[in-house]
C-alpha positions in Angstrom: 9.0 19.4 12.4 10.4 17.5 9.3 8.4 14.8 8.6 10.0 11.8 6.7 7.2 8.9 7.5 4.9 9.3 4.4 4.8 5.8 3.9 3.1 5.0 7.4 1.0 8.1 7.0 0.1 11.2 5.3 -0.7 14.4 6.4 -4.1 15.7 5.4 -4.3 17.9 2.6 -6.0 21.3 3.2 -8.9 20.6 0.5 -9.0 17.4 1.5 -9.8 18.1 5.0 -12.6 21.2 4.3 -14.1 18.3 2.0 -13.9 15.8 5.1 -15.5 19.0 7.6 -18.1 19.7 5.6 -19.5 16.1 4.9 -19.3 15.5 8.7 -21.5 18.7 9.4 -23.7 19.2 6.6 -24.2 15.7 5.7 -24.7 13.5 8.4 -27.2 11.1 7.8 -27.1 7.7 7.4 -27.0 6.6 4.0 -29.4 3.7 4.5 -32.0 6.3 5.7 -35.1 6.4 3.2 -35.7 10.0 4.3 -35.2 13.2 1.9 -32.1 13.8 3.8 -30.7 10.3 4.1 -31.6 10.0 0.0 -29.2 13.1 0.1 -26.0 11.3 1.4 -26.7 8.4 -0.6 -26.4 10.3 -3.7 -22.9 11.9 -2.3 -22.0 8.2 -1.4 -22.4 7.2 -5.2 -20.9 9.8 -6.5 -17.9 9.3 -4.7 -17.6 5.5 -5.5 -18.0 6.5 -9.5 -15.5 8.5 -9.0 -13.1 6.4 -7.5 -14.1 3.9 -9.7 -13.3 6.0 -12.6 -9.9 6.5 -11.2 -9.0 3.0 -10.6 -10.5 1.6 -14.2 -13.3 -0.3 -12.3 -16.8 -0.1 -12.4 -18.8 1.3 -9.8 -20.4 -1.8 -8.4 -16.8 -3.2 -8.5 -16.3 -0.6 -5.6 -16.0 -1.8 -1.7 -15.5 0.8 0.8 -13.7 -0.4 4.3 -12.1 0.9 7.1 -8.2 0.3 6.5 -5.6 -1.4 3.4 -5.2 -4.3 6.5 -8.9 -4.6 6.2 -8.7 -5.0 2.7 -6.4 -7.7 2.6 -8.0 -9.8 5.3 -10.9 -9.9 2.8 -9.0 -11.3 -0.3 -7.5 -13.8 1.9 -11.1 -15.1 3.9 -13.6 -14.3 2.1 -12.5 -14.5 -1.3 -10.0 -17.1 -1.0 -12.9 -19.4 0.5 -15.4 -18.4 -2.1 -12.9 -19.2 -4.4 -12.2 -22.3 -3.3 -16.3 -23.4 -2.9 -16.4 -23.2 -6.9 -13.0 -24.6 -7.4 -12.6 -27.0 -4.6 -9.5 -29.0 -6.4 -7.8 -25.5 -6.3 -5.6 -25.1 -3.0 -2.5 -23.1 -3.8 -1.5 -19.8 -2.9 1.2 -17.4 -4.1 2.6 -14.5 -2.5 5.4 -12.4 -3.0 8.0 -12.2 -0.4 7.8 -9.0 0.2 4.4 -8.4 1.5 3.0 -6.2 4.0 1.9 -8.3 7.3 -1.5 -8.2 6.8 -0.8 -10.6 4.0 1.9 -12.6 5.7 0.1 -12.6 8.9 -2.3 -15.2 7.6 -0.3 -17.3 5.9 -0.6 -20.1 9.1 -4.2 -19.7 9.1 -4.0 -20.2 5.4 -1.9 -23.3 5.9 -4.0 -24.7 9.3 -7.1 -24.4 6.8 -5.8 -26.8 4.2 -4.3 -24.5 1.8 -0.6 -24.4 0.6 0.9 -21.3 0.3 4.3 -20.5 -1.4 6.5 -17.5 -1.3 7.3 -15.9 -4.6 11.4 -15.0 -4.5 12.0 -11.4 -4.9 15.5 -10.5 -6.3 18.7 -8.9 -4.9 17.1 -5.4 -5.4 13.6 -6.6 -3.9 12.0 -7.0 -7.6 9.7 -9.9 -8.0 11.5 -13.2 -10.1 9.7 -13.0 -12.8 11.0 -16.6 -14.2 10.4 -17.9 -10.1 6.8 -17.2 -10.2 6.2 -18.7 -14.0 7.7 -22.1 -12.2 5.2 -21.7 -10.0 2.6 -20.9 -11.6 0.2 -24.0 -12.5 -3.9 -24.8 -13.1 -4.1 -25.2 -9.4 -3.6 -21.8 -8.2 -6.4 -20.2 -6.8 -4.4 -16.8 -6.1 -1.7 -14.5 -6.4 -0.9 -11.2 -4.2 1.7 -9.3 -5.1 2.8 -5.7 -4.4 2.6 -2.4 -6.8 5.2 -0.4 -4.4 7.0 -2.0 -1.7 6.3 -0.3 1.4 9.8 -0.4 3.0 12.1 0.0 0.0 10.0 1.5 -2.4 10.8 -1.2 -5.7 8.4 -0.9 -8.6 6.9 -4.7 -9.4 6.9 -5.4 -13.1 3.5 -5.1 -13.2 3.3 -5.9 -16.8 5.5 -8.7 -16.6 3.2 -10.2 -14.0 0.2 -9.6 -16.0 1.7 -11.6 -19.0 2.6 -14.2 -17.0 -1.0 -14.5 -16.0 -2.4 -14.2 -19.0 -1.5 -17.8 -19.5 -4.0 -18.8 -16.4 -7.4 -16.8 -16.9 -8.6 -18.7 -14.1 -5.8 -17.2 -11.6 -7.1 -14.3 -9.3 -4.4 -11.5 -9.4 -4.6 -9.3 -6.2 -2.3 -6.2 -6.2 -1.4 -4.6 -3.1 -1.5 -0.9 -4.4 -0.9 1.1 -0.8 1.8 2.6 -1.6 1.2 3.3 -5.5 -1.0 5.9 -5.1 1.6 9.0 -5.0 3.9 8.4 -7.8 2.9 5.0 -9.8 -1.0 5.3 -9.9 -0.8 4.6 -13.9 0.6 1.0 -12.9 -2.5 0.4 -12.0 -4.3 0.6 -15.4 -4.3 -2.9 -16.1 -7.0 -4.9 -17.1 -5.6 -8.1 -16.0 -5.7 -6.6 -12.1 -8.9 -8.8 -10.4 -8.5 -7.2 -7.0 -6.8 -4.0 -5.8 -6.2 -2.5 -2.0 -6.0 0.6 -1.2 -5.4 2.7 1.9 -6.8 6.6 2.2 -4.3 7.8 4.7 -1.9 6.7 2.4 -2.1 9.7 -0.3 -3.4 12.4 1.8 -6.7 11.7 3.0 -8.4 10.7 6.6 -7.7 7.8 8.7 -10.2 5.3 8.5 -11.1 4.6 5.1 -9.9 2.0 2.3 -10.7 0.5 -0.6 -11.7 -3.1 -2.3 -11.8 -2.6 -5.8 -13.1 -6.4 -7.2 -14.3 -7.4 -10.6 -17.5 -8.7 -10.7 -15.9 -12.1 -11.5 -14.5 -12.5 -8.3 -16.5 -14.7 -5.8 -16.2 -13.6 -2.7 -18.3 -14.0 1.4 -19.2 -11.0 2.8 -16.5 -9.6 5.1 -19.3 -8.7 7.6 -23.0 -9.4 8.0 -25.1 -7.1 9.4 -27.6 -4.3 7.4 -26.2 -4.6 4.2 -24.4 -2.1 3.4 -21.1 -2.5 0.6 -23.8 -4.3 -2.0 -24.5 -7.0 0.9 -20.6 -7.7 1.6 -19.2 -5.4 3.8 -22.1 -4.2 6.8 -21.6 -1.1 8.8 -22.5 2.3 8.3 -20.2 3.7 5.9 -17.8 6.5 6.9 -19.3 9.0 4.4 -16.9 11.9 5.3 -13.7 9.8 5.3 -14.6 8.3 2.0 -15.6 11.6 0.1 -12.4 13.0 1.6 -10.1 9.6 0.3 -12.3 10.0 -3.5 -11.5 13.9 -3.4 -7.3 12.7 -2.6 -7.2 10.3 -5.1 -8.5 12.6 -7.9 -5.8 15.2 -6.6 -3.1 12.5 -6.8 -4.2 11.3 -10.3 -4.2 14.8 -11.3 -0.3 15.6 -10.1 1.0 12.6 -10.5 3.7 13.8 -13.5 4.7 16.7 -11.1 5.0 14.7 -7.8 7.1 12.3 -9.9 9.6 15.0 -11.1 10.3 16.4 -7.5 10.3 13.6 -5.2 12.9 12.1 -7.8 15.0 15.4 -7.8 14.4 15.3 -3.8 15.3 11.1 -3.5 18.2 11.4 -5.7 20.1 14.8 -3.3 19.2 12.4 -0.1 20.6 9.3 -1.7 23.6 10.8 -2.9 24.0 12.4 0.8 24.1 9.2 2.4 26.7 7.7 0.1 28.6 10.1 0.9 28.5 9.7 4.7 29.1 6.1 4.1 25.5 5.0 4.1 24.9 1.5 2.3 21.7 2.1 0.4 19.4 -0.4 -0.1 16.5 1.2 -2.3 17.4 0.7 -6.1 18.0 3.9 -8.2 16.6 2.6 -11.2 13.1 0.6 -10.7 11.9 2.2 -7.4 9.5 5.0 -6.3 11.3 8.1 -5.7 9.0 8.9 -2.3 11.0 5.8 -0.5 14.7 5.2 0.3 15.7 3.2 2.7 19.1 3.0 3.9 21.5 1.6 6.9 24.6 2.3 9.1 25.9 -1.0 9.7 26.3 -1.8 13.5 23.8 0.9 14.9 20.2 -0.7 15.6 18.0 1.3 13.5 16.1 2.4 16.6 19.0 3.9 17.9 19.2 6.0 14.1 15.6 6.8 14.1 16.3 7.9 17.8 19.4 10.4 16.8 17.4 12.1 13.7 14.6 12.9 16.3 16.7 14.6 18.4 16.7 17.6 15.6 13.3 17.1 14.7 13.2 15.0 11.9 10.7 11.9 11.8 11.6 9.2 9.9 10.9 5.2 10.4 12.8 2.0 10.7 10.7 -0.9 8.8 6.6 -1.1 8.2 4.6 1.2 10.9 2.9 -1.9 11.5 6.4 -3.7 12.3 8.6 -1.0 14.1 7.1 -0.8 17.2 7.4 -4.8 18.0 11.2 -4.7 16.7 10.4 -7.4 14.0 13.0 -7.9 11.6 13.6 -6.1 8.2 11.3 -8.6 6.3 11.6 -6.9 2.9 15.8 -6.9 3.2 16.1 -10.6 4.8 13.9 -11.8 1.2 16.7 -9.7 -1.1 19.6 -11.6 1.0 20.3 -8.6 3.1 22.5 -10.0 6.1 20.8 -9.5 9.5 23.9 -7.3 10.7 23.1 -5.1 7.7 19.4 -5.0 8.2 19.1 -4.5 11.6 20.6 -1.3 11.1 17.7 -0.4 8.1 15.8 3.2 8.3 13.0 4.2 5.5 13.0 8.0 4.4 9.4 8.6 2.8 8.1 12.3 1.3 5.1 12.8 0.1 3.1 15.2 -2.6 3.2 17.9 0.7 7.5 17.3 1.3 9.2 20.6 0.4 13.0 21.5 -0.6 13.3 23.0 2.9 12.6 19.9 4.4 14.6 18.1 2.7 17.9 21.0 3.0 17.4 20.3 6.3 17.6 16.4 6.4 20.9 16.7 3.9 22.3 19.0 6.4 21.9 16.7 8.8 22.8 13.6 8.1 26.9 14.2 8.1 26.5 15.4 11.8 24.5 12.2 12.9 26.7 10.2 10.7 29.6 11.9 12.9 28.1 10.8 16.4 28.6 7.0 15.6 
């Protein structure tokens, strides 16, 4: 099997999954517990959030554990958004980029049925956020803006920086970054001070299913996403997945740690599987210059993606047309139709994605490839 769907999910790694093994057999209790043994996976549980927290500049009470990144962002946008709003009532505008994932855009009409407006920020031809667009909008009655570290179906950068100077202007402004798919190659990004809130995913960057991330400043206001014993500092109930989220701390601090290295190859590996493509006659779509080098996304014009991603099965290799989330349902290319991608164009749109685990054989093999497909159409 070559595996070319990093950015829906990760495998495993090895250390990562004898971590996640031996928390499920030797550690068990319930953290809530107030027996020895409970005490003992409380003190595991800590641990892990310092060192997350560590990771992600945050403090350790700044540190939410959930279930999923499209848990995460359902938070910022109920119950932060309304907390917000209870202290600044006169505040009813909402930015978000373009580009976002669909657990973002998915509640935009909720958003909207519950009194709040909500404008898209423009992203450029290349899918970069317009700078200059999102300083017109910006104004003293913005409650918040979500925007995107990595772009999770053509890999752009945001100008992070850029963003942050922006905002520097409106103290009052909660930033929340999207950070997903940052975690492989552009985890420094994140080492801004300016950042409020930040999502995360764990099967993202080599870890377990079912575990993600809220990282919040304590100036944030914000409900509890669910009520129950407690748990999450009072804002996020449920017994927490003490395995998974030992096993997503333990994959972060191994991402962190090989992050120059990753970089290097997945570029070295991006750039031979762009330049394959071009030659094929491939329009590519994923800038060379301000992009993560674990996503390309490219298109055939006038063959439905499907039908691509259907053809590079048949010898084994896994790849993806939009967002996981999206691909099943057929939705349209959202990240292409913001850059002015023509529907012709997109439609025909698959994503390529390695990951800290993709190896040169792999990706001889996909090279090799891609002429032969190319031929069949």
């Amino acid at each position: 099997m070559y595996y070319f769907d990093n950015a829906a999910s990760t495998k495993p790694a090895k250390e990562v999954l004898e971590t996640y093994v031996k928390v499920s057999e030797e550690l068990f209790a319930n953290p809530s517990s107030i027996h020895r043994f409970g005490e003992r996976t409380r003190l595991l549980l800590d641990q892990a959030r310092q060192q997350i927290a560590k990771l992600l500049h945050f403090d350790a009470q700044e540190i939410y554990f959930t279930s999923s990144g499209t848990e995460s962002n359902n938070w910022v946008l109920t119950g932060i958004v309304e907390a917000l709003n209870e202290r600044h009532p006169d505040k009813k505008r909402i930015l978000i980029s373009a580009i976002e994932h669909p657990s973002m855009m998915r509640q935009m009409d909720r958003l909207r049925k519950n009194g709040y407006q909500v404008d898209l920020i423009p992203v450029d031809s290349s899918g970069v956020i317009d700078v200059k667009a999102l300083d017109d909008l910006l104004a003293d009655d913005v409650l918040l803006v979500s925007t995107m570290a990595v772009n999770n179906e053509i890999g752009t950068k945001q100008p992070m920086m850029d963003i942050a100077v922006e905002l520097m202007h409106y103290p009052n402004i909660i930033w929340h970054v999207d950070a997903v798919q940052a975690v492989l190659t552009e985890l420094d990004s994140l080492n801004n001070s300016r950042i409020d809130v930040l999502t995360l995913s764990s099967h993202k960057f080599h870890a377990v299913r079912g575990a993600g991330i809220l990282a919040k400043r304590q100036r944030v206001a914000s409900y509890p996403l669910l009520y129950g014993g407690g748990q999450e500092m009072g804002e996020r109930s449920s017994t927490e997945n003490l395995a998974a989220i030992t096993a997503m701390g333990k994959a972060l601090r191994m991402a962190s740690e090989t992050q120059v290295a990753t970089n290097e190859r997945l570029a070295d590996f991006q750039q031979r599987i762009r330049f394959a493509f071009q030659q094929a006659g491939w329009q590519i779509h994923t800038p060379a210059d301000h992009a993560s080098p674990h996503i390309l996304c490219v298109s055939y014009e006038g063959i439905p993606g499907e039908v691509l991603v259907h053809a590079f099965a048949e010898h084994d290799i896994y790849l993806s047309t939009t967002s996981a989330c999206s691909s099943r349902r057929h939705s349209p290319h959202a990240t292409l139709r913001a850059m002015g991608v023509a529907e012709g164009v997109s439609s025909s749109a698959i994503r390529i994605s390695m990951s800290a685990l993709t190896t040169r054989e792999e990706v001889d093999y996909l090279i090799e490839w891609i002429p032969e497909i190319t031929e069949q159409f």
